[in-house]
MARBA-3410 file (N, C-alpha, C, O; in Angstrom, 1 decimal):
86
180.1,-11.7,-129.5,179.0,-10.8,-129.3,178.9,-10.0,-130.6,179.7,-9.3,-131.1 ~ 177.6,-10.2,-131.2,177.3,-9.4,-132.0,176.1,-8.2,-132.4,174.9,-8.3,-132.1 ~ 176.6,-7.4,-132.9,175.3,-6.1,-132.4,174.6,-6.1,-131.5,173.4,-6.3,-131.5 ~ 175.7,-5.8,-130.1,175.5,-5.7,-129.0,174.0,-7.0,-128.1,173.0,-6.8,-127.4 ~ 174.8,-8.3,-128.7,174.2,-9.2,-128.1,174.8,-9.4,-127.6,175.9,-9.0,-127.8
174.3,-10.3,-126.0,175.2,-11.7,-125.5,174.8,-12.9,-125.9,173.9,-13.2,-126.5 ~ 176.0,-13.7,-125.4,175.7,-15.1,-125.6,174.2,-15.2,-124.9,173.5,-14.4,-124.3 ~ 174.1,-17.2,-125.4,173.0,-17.3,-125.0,172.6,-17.0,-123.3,171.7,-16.4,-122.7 ~ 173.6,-17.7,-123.0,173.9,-17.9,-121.5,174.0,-17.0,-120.9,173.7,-17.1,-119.7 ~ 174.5,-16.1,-121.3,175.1,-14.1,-120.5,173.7,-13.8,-120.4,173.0,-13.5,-119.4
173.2,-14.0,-122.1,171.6,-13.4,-122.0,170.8,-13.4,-120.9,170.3,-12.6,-120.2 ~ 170.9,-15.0,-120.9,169.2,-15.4,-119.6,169.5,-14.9,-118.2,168.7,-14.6,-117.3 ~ 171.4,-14.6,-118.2,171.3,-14.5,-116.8,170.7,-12.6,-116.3,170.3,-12.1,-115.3 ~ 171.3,-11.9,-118.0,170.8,-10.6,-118.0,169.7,-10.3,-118.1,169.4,-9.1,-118.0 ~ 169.0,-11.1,-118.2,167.5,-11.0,-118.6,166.7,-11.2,-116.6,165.9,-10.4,-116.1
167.1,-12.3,-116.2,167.1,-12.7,-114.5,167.3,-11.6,-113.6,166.6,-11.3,-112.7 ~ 168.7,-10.7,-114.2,169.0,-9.5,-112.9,168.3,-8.8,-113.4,167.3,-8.8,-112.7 ~ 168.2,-7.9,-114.6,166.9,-7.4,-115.1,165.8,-7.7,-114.0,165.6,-7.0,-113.0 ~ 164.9,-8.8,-114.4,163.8,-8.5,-114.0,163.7,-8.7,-112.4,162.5,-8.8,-112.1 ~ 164.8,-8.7,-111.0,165.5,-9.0,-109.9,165.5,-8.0,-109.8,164.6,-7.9,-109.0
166.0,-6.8,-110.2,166.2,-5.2,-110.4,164.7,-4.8,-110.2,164.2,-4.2,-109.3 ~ 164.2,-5.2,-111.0,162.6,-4.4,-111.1,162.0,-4.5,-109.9,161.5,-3.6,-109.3 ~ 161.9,-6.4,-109.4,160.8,-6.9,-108.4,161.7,-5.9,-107.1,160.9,-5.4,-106.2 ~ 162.7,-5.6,-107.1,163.5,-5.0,-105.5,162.8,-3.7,-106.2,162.1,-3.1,-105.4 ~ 162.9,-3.0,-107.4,162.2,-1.4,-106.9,161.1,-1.5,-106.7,160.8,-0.5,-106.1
159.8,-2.6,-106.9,158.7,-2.2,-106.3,158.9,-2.8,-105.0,158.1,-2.3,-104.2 ~ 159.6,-3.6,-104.4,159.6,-4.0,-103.0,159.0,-5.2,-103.2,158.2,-5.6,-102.3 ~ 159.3,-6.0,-104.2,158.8,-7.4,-104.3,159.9,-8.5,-103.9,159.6,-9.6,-103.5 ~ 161.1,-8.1,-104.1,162.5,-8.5,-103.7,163.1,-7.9,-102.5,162.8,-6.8,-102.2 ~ 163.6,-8.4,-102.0,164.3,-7.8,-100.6,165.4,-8.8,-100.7,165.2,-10.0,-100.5
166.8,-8.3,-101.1,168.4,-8.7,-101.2,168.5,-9.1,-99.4,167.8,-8.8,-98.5 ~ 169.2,-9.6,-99.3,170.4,-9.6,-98.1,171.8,-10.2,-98.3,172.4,-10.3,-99.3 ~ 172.2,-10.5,-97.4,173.9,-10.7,-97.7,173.9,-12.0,-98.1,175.0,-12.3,-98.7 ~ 173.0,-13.3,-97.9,173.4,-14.3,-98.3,172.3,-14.7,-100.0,172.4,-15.7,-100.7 ~ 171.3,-13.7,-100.0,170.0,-14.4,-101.3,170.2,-12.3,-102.1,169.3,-11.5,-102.2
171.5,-12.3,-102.5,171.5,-11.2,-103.4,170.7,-11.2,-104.9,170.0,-12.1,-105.3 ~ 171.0,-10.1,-105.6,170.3,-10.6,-106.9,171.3,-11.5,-108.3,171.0,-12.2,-109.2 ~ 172.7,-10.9,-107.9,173.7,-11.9,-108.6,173.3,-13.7,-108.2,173.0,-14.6,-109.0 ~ 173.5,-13.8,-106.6,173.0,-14.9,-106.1,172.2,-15.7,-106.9,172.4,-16.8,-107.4 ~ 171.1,-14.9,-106.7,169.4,-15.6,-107.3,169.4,-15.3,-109.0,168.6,-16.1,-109.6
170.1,-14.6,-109.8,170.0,-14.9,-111.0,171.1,-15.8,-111.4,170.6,-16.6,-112.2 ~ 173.0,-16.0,-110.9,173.0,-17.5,-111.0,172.9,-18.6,-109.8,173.9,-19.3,-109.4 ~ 171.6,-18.7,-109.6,171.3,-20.1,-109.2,172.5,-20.4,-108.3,172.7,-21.6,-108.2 ~ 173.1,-19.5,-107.7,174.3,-20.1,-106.9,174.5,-19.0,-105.5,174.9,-17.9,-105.9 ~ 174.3,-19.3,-104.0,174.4,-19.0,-103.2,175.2,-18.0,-102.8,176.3,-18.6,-102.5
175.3,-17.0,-102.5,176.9,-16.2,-102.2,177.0,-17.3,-100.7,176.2,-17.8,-99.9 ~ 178.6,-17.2,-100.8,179.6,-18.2,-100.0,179.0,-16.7,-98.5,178.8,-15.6,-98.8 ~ 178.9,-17.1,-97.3,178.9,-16.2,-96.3,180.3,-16.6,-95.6,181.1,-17.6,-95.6 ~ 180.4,-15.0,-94.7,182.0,-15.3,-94.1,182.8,-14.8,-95.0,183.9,-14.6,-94.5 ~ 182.7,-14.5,-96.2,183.4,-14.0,-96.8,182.7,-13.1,-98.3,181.6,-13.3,-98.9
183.6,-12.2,-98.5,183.2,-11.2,-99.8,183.3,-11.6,-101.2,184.5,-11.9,-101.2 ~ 182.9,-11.7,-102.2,183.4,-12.3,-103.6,184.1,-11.0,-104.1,183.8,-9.9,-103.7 ~ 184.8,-11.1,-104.9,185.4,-10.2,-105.9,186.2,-9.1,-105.4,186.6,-8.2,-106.2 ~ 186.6,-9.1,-104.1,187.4,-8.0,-103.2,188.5,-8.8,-102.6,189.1,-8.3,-101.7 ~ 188.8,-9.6,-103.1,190.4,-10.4,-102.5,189.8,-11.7,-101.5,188.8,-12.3,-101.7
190.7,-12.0,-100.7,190.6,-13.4,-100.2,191.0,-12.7,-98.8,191.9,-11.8,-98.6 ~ 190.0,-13.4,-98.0,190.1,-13.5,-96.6,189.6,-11.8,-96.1,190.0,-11.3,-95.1 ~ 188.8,-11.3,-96.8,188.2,-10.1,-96.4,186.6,-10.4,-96.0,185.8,-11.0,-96.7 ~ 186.4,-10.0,-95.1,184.6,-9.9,-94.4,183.8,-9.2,-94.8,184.3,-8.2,-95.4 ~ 182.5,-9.2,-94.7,181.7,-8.3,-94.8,182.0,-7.4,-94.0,182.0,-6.3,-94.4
182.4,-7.6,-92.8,182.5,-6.4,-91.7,183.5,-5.9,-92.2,183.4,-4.7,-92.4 ~ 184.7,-6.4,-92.4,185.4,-5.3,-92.7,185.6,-5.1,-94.2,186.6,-4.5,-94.4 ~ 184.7,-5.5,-95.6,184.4,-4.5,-96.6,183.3,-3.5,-96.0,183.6,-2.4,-96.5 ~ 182.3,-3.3,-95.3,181.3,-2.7,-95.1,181.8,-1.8,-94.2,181.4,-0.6,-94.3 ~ 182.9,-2.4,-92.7,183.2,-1.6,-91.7,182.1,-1.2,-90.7,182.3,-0.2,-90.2
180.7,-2.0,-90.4,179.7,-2.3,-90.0,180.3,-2.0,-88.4,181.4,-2.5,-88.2 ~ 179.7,-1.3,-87.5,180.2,-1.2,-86.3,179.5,-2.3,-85.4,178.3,-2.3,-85.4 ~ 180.1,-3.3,-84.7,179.5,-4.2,-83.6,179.9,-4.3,-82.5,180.7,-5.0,-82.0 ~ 178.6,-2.9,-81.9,178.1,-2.8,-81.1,177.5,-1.5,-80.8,177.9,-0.5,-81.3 ~ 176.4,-1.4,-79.7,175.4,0.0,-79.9,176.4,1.6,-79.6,176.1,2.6,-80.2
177.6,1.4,-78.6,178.7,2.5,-78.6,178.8,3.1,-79.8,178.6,4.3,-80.2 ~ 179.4,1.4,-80.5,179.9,2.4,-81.9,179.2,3.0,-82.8,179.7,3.9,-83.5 ~ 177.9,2.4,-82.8,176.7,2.8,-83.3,176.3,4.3,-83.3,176.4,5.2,-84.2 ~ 175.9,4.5,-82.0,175.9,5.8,-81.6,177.3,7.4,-82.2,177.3,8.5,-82.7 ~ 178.1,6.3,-81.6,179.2,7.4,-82.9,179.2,7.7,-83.5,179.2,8.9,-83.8
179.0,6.3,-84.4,178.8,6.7,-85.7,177.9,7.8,-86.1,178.1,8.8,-86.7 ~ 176.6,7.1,-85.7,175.3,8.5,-85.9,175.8,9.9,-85.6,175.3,10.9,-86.2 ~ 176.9,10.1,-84.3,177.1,11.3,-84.1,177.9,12.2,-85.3,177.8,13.4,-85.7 ~ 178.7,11.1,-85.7,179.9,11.9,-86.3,178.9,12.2,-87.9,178.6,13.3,-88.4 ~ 178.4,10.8,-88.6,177.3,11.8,-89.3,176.9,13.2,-89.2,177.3,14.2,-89.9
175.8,13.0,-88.0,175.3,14.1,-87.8,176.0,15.1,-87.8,175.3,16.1,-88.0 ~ 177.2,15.3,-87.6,178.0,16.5,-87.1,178.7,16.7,-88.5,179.1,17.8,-88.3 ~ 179.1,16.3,-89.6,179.3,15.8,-91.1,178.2,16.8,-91.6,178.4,17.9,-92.2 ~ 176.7,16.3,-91.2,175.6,16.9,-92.1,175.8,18.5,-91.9,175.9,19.3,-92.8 ~ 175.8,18.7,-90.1,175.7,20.4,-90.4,176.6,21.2,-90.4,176.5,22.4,-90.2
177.7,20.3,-90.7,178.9,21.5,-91.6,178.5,22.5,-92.8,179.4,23.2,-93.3
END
């Protein structure tokens, strides 16, 4: 790397999230868990069922801790709420 270049190849893909970045702030992009913007700038699928870069054999649900089902849902929102007007 020189004077704060990248390679060629780092480039195009920095150049991809770049403009991936822009189309999701105007709302031209919409990420989800399997078509992220790492995903779609390299041309390669995130694996589902599992998380990249956080160890082996960890989930979305339990990196995220996503509650499933409307009970816990509701909890959740309570304990929030009850968090905010502290």
């Amino acid at each position: 790397m020189k004077n704060d270049e990248y390679d060629l190849d780092v480039d195009s893909v920095v150049k991809k999230i770049d403009a991936l970045e822009e189309k999701a702030k105007k709302g031209e992009f919409k990420a989800d868990a399997t078509n992220d913007i790492l995903a779609r700038s390299i041309r390669r699928p995130a694996t589902s069922g599992h998380m990249q870069g956080v160890g082996k054999f960890i989930s979305p649900k339990m990196y995220f801790d996503t509650p499933n089902n409307s009970f816990q849902m509701r909890q959740e929102r309570l304990n929030i709420l009850e968090r905010l007007d502290k």
